[in-house]
C-alpha positions as CSV (number, residue, x, y, z in Angstrom):
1,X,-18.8,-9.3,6.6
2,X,-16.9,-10.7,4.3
3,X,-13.2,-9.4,3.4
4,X,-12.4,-11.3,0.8
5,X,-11.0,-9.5,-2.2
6,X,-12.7,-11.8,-4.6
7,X,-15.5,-11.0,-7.4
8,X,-17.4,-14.2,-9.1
9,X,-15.0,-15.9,-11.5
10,X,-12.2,-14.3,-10.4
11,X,-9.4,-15.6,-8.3
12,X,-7.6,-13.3,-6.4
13,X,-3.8,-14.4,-5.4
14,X,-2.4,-12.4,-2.6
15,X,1.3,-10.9,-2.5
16,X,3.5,-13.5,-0.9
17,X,4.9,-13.0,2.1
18,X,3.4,-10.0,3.3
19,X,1.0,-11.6,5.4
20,X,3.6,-12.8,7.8
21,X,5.7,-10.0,8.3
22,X,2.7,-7.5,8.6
23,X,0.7,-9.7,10.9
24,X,3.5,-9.6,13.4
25,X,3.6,-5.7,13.1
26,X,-0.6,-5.4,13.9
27,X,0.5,-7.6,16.5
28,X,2.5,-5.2,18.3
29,X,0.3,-2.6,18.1
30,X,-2.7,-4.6,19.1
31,X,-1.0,-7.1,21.1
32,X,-5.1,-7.9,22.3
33,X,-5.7,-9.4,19.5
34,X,-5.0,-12.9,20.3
35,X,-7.7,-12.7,22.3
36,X,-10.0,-12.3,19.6
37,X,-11.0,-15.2,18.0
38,X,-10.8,-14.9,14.2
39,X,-10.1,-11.6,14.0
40,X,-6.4,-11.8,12.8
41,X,-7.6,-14.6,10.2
42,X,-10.1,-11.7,9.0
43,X,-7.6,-9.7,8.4
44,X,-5.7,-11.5,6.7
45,X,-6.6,-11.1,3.4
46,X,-7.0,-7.0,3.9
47,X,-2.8,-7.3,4.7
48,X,-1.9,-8.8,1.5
49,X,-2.6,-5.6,0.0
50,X,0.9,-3.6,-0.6
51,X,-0.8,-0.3,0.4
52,X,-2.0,-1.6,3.9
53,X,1.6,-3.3,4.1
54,X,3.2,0.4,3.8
55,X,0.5,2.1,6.1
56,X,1.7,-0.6,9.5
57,X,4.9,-0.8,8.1
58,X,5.2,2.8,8.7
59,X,5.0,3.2,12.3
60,X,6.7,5.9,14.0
61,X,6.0,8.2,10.8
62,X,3.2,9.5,9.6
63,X,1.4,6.5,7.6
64,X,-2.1,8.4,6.7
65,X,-1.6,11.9,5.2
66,X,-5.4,13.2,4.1
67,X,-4.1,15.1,1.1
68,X,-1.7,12.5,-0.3
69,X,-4.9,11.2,-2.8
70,X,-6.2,12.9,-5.8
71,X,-9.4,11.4,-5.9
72,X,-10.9,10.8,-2.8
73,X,-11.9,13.4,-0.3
74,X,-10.9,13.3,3.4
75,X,-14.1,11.6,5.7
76,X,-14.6,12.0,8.8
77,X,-13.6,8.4,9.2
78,X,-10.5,8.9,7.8
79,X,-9.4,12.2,10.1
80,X,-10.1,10.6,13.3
81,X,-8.0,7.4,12.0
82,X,-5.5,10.0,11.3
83,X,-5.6,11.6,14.5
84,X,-5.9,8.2,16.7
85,X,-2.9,6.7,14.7
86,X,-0.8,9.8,15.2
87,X,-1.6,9.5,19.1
88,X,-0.8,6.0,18.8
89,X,2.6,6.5,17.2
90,X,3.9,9.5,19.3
91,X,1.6,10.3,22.7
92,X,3.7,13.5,23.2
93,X,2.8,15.0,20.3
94,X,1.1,18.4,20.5
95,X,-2.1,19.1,19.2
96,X,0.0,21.6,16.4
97,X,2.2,18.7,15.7
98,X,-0.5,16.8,15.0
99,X,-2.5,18.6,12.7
100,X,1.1,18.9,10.5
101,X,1.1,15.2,10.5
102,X,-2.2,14.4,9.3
103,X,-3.2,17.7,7.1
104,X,-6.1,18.9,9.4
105,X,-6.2,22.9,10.8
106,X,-5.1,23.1,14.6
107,X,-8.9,24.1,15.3
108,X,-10.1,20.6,14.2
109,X,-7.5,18.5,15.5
110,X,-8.5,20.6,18.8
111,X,-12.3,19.4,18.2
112,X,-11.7,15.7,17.1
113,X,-9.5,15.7,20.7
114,X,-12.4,16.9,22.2
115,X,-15.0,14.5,20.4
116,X,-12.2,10.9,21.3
117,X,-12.2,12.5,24.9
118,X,-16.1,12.7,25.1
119,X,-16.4,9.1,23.7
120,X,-13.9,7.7,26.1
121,X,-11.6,6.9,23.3
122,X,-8.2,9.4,24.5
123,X,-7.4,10.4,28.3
124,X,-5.3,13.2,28.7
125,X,-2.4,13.3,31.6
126,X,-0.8,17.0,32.3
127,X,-1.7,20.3,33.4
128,X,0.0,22.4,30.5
129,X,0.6,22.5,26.9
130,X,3.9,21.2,27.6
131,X,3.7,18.4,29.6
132,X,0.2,17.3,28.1
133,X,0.5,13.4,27.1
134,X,-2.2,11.7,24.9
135,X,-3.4,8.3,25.6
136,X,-5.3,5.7,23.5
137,X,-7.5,4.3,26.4
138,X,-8.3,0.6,25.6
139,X,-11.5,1.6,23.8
140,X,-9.7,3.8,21.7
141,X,-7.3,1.6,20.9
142,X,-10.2,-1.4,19.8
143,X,-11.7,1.9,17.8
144,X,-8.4,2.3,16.3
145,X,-8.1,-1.3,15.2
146,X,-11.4,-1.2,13.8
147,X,-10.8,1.9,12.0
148,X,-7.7,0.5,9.9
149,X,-10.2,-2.5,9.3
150,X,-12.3,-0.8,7.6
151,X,-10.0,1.8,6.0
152,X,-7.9,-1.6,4.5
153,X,-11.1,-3.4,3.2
154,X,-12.2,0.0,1.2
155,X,-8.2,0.0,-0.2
156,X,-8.4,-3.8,-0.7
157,X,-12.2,-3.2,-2.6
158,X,-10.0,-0.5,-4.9
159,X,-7.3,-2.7,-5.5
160,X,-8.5,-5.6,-6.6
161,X,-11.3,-3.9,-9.1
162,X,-7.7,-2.3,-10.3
163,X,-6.3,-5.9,-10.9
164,X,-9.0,-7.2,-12.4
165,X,-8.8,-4.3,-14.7
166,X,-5.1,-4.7,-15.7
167,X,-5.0,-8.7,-15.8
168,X,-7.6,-8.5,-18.5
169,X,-5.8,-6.1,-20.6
170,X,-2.4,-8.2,-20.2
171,X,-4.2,-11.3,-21.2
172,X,-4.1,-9.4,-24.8
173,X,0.1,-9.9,-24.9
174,X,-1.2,-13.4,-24.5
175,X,-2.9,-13.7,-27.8
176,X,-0.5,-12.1,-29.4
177,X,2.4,-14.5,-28.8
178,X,3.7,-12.9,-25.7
179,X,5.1,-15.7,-23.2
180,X,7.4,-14.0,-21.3
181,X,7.7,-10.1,-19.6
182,X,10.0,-8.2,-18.1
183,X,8.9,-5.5,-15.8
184,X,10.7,-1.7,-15.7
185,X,10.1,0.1,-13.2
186,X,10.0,-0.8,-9.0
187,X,6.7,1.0,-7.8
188,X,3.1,0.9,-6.7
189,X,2.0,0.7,-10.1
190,X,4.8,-2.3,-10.4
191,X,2.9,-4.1,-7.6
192,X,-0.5,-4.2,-9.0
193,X,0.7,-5.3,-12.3
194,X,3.2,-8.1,-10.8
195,X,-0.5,-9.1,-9.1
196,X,-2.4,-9.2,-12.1
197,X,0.2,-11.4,-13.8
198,X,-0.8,-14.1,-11.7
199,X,-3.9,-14.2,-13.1
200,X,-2.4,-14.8,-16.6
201,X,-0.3,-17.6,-18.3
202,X,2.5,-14.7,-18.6
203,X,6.1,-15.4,-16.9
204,X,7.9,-12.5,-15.3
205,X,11.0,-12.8,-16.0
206,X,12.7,-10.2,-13.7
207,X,12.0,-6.4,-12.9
208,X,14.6,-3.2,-13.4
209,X,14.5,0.1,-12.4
210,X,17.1,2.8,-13.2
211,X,17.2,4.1,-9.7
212,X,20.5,3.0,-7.8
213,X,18.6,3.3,-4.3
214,X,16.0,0.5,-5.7
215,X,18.3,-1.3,-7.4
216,X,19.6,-4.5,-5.4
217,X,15.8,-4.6,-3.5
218,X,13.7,-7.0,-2.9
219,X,10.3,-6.5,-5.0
220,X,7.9,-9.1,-4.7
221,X,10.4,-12.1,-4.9
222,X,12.7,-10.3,-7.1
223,X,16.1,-8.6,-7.0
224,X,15.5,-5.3,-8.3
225,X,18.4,-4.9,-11.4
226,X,19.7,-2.5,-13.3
227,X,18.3,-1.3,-16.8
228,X,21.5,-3.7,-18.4
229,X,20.1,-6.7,-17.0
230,X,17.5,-6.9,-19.1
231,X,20.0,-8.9,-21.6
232,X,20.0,-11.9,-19.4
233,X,15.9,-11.6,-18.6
234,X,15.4,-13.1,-22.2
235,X,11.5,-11.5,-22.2
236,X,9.7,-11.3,-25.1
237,X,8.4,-7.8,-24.3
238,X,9.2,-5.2,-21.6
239,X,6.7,-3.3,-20.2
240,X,7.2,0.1,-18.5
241,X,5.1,-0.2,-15.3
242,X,6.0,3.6,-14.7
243,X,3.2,6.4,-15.6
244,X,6.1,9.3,-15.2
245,X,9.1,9.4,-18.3
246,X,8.1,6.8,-20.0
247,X,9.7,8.1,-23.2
248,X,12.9,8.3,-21.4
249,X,12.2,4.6,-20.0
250,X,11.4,3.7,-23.7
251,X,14.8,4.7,-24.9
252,X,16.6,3.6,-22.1
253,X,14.9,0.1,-23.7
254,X,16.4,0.2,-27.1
255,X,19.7,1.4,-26.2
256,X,19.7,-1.9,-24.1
257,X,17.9,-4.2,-26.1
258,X,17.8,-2.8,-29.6
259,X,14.4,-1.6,-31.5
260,X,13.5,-5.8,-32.1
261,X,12.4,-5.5,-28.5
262,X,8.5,-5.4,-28.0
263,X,7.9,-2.5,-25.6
264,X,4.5,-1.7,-23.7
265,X,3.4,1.1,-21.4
266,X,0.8,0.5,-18.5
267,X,-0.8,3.4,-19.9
268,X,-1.4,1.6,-23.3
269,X,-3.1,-0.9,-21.5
């Protein structure tokens, strides 16, 4: 199988640095691993991805919510990664608290348990609803691992055919004289356009974002700064990496900069 999130003739640079730190949190879940020989190098490539990042960074939530995505409907796959993970992160959870956590009714969170118990994937210790305590069973937990495999190479597939996408329409700022960009705005959206730069001769020259709480944060080898800073970034075009006010962004822009600014929107693209 192979995981790479390459296409012919395209390269495909990875996020820096998330490899390492997300690597070392699958590790602690699947401590096994090592064991494995070439698994973790497999999976490399399917970490780089900033969604997968979020999904192990976010232990101890809840890091797969069914309903969170517009476009794709809930598999069966997908629920019983929900339900496994939520095991996973919190063993004492009740079936009810469970089927808050990953948007499924209490009657099919009560049949998936059912389904993981029958396939020897979850044992069960305690005689009553209150003292019941879910277990990943070492097959369940190698199911569980193989789930967020495959879960992170169907994201990775997705995420790269978006930053093919959006690298060829930046390589139009290109040929039209734009060297330099600034980036506004500190979000997904942000991430898969600071990717698809890489693939172009175009220099970031910093990123903003008008929220205080993002503002001082690290973003892909970048101090997130404040709107003002954009006078020192020296870029010859700003572009609005944000889908949501962007008319608000865009006159944030010239009160900063002045109307001699170029300013782009992703959506534009």
């Amino acid at each position: 199988m192979n995981l790479s999130c390459r296409s012919p003739g395209k390269s495909c640079h990875v996020l820096d640095g998330i490899f390492q730190e997300t690597g070392s949190l699958l590790m602690s879940f699947f401590p096994q691993l090592a064991d494995i020989p070439g698994l973790l190098l497999m999976a490399q490539e399917l970490l780089d991805c900033p969604i997968i990042e979020r999904m192990i960074r976010g232990r101890g939530r809840n890091m797969i919510r069914l309903l969170e995505s517009s476009f794709h409907t809930p598999a069966t796959k997908l629920r019983r990664l929900s339900v496994l993970m939520a095991i996973h992160n919190s063993p004492r959870l009740s079936q009810h608290k469970i089927a808050q956590m990953t948007d499924l009714s209490s009657s099919m969170v009560n049949n998936y348990m059912k389904k993981l118990q029958k396939e020897g994937f979850v044992r069960v210790t305690g005689n009553t609803n209150r003292t019941q305590v879910y277990h990943l069973t070492p097959a369940g937990q190698k199911e569980l691992f193989s789930l967020i495999l495959e879960y992170s190479a169907e994201n990775i597939r997705l995420y790269s055919a978006a930053k093919i996408q959006v690298a060829e329409r930046l390589l139009k700022f290109h040929s039209e004289g734009i060297r330099s960009i600034a980036l506004f705005g500190a979000a997904e959206t942000a991430e898969v356009v600071h990717a698809a730069l890489k693939d172009t001769p175009l220099t970031v020259t910093g990123i903003v974002d008008s929220s205080p709480s993002k503002q001082g944060t690290r973003f892909n080898g970048f101090v997130v700064q404040s709107p003002e800073s954009l006078k020192e970034m020296k870029a010859d075009a700003v572009l609005i990496t944000s889908f949501a006010r962007q008319e608000e962004i865009n006159g944030c822009i010239q009160k900063v900069l002045g109307s001699g600014i170029q300013v782009r929107k992703l959506s534009d693209l």
